[in-house]
N, C-alpha and C positions, 0 to 999 in steps of 0.2 A: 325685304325682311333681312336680309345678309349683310348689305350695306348696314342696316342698322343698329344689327348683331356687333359688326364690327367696327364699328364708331363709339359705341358705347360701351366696348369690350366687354358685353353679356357674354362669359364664355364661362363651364365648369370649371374650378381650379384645379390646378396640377393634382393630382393624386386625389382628385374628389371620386366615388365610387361608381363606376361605368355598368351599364345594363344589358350590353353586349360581351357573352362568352368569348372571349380570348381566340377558342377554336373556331367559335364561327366565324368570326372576325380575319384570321386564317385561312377557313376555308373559301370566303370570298374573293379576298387578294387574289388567292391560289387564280381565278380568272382574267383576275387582270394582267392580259402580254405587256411583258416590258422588253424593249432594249439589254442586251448585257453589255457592261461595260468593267472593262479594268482603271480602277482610279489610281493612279502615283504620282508620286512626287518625289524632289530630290534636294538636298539642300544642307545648311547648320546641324540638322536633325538625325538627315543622313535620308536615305534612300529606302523607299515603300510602297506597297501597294496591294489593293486586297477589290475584289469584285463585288459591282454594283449593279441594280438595278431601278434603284431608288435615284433617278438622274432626269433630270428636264426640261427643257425649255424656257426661260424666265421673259426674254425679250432680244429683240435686235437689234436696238438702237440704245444702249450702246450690247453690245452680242454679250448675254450675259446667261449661263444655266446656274442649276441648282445641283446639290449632291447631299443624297443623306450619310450620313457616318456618325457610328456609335460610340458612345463614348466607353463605353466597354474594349471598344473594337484592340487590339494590341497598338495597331497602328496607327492610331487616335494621338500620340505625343508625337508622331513625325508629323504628320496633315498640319497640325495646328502651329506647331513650332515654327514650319518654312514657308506658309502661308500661297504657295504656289500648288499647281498640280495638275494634271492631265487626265481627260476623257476621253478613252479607248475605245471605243465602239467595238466589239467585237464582229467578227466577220463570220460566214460559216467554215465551220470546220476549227473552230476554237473552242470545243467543250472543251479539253482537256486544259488548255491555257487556264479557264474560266473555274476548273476545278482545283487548280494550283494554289491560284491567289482567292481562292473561297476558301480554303483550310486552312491547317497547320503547318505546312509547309516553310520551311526558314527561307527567309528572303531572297539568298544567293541563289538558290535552286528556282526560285520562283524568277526573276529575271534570267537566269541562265537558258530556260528556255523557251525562246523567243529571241529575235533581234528589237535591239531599240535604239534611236537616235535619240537629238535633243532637239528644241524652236527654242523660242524667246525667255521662257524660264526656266530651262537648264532640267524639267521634266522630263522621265523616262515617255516613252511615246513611240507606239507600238508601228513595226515598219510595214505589218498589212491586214493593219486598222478597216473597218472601212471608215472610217472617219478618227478625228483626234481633235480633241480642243484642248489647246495649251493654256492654263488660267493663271490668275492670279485672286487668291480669294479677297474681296472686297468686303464681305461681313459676313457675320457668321449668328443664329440665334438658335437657340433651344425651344428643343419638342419629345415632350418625351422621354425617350432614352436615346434622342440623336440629337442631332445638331445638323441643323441644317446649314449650308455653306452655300454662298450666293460668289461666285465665281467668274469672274471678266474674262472674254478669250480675249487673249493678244493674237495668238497664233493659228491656224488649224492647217492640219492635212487630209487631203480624201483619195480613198483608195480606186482603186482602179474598177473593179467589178460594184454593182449598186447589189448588195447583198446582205444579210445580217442576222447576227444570232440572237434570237426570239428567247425568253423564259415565261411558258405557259404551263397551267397545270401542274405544276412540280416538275414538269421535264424542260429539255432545250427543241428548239424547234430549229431548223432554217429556211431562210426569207432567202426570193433574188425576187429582182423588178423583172418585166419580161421583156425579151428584147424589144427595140422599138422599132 
């Protein structure tokens, strides 16, 4: 039925009117754990980055994720301008990190605390991640009020402890594997 759906692109059009409450809609997500991650990038554009949870897996061969980003977002003309960028993984004990680049916060301040190196695309890239994928976006399509970004790693780094900060239920949680 999916497959068919989507061959035949049966789908509502953009802005056609939806029969699901906004809030319920909301409060569902609210269940689904994700990953938190700081997305940035550095480049022509200049230097950015703002917190994600909307990041995923796409495939491995060739190692490729996704990233949602709004087009609203402030940071939305730096991402697209320098077509590069990096997935942070946050680790435990980076709520606060996670709370920087989720506001208002001017940029300077938001990289100033934290250390960060660079890989292959010259990406800010956090030095204890527990994970970092260095990208490069390879296309990018529309949903919504994001834009979905389908991103190629060149590079990755992984941190040292197998740990990670969770976003459930409106709060942050922390994950560690147990030892083995």
């Amino acid at each position: 039925m999916l497959l068919n759906a989507m061959a035949s692109n049966n789908v509502a059009p953009a802005g056609a009117p939806h029969a699901l409450p906004k809030a319920d809609y909301r409060n569902a997500m609210a269940r689904l754990g994700a990953a938190v991650n700081i997305i940035t990038t550095d480049g022509p554009a200049g230097r950015a980055g703002f917190t994600a949870s909307a990041v995923c897996s796409v495939t491995d061969e060739p190692p490729m994720l996704l990233v949602c980003l709004n087009r609203s977002a402030s940071v939305y003309p730096a991402f697209t301008a320098n077509g590069v960028l990096c997935v942070n993984v946050l680790a435990a004990g980076h709520q606060a990190l996670s709370g920087l680049f989720g506001g208002k916060t001017p940029m300077d301040e938001r990289f100033a605390a934290a250390r960060w190196s660079r890989k292959a695309t010259g990406s800010p890239v956090l030095d204890d991640a527990a994970a970092s994928f260095d990208c490069r976006v390879v296309r990018a399509t529309s949903a919504g009020t994001h834009d979905v970004l389908f991103c190629e790693a060149l590079a990755i780094a992984i941190g040292g402890a197998a740990q990670s900060l969770i976003y459930f239920d409106r709060r942050y949680h922390e994950i560690a594997a147990p030892p083995h």
